[in-house]
C-alpha positions as CSV (number, residue, x, y, z in Angstrom):
1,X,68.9,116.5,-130.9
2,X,65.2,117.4,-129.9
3,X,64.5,118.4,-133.8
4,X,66.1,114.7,-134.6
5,X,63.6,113.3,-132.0
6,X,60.6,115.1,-133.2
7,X,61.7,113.9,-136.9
8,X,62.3,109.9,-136.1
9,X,59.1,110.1,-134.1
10,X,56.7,112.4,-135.5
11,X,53.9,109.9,-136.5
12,X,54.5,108.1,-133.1
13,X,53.8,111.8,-131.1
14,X,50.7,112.5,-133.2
15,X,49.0,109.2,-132.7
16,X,49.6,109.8,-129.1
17,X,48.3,113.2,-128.9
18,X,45.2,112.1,-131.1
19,X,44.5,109.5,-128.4
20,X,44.8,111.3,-125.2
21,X,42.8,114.0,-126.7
22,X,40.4,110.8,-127.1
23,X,40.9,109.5,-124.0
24,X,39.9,113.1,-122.3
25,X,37.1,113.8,-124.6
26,X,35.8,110.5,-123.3
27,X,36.0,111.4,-120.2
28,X,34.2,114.4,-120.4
29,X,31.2,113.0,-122.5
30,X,31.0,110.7,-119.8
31,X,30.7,113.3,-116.8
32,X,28.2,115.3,-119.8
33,X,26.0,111.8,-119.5
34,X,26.1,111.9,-115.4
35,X,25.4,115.5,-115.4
36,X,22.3,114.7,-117.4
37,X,20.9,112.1,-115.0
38,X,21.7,115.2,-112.6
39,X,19.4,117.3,-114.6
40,X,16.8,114.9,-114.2
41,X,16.9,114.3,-110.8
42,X,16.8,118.1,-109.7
43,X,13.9,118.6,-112.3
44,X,12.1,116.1,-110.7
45,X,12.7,118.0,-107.1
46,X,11.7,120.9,-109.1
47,X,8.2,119.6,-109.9
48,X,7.6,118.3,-106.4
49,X,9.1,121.5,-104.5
50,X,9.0,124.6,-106.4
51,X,10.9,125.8,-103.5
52,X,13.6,123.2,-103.6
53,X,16.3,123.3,-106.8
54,X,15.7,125.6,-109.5
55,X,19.2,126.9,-109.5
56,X,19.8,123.9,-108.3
57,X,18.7,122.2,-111.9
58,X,20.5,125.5,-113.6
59,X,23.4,124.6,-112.4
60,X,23.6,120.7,-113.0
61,X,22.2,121.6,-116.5
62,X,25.0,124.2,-117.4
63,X,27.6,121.8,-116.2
64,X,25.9,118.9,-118.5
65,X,26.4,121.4,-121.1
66,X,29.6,122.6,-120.0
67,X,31.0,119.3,-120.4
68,X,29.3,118.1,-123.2
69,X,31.3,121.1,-125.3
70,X,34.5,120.4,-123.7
71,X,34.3,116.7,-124.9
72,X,32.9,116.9,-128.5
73,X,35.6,120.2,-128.9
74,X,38.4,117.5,-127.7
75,X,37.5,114.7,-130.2
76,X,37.3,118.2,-132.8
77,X,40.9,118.9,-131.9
78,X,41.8,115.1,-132.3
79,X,39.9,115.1,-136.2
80,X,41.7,117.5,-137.0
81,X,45.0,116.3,-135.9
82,X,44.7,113.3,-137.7
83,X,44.3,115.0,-141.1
């Protein structure tokens, strides 16, 4: 039955799957932009402070970066799917 399934509705489930991998790399892309404004925002604490956020702007910047790969890699996977 399942094989049947996957057979009758195999264009259906790869749209799908091409979409929600979409829909997440959106997602993250969108958390890559905020973490960016983060980035910005500790640098400038940075400049004023010396003492206050230099990990602090590591950190934001590796999770910018962190989700900026996680999204492109998810609209990667849904390219490829829809070859």
């Amino acid at each position: 039955m399942s094989g049947r399934f996957k057979t009758a509705f195999k264009d259906t489930i790869r749209v799908l799957h091409t979409f929600a991998l979409e829909v997440i790399g959106g997602f993250f892309l969108a958390l890559a932009i905020i973490g960016v404004t983060s980035v910005v925002q500790e640098y400038r604490r940075f400049v004023d402070d010396a003492d206050v956020g230099f990990w602090r702007t590591l950190l934001a910047l590796g999770f910018s970066l962190a989700m900026l790969v996680f999204g492109l890699q998810s609209f990667w996977k849904a390219r490829k799917i829809q070859k």
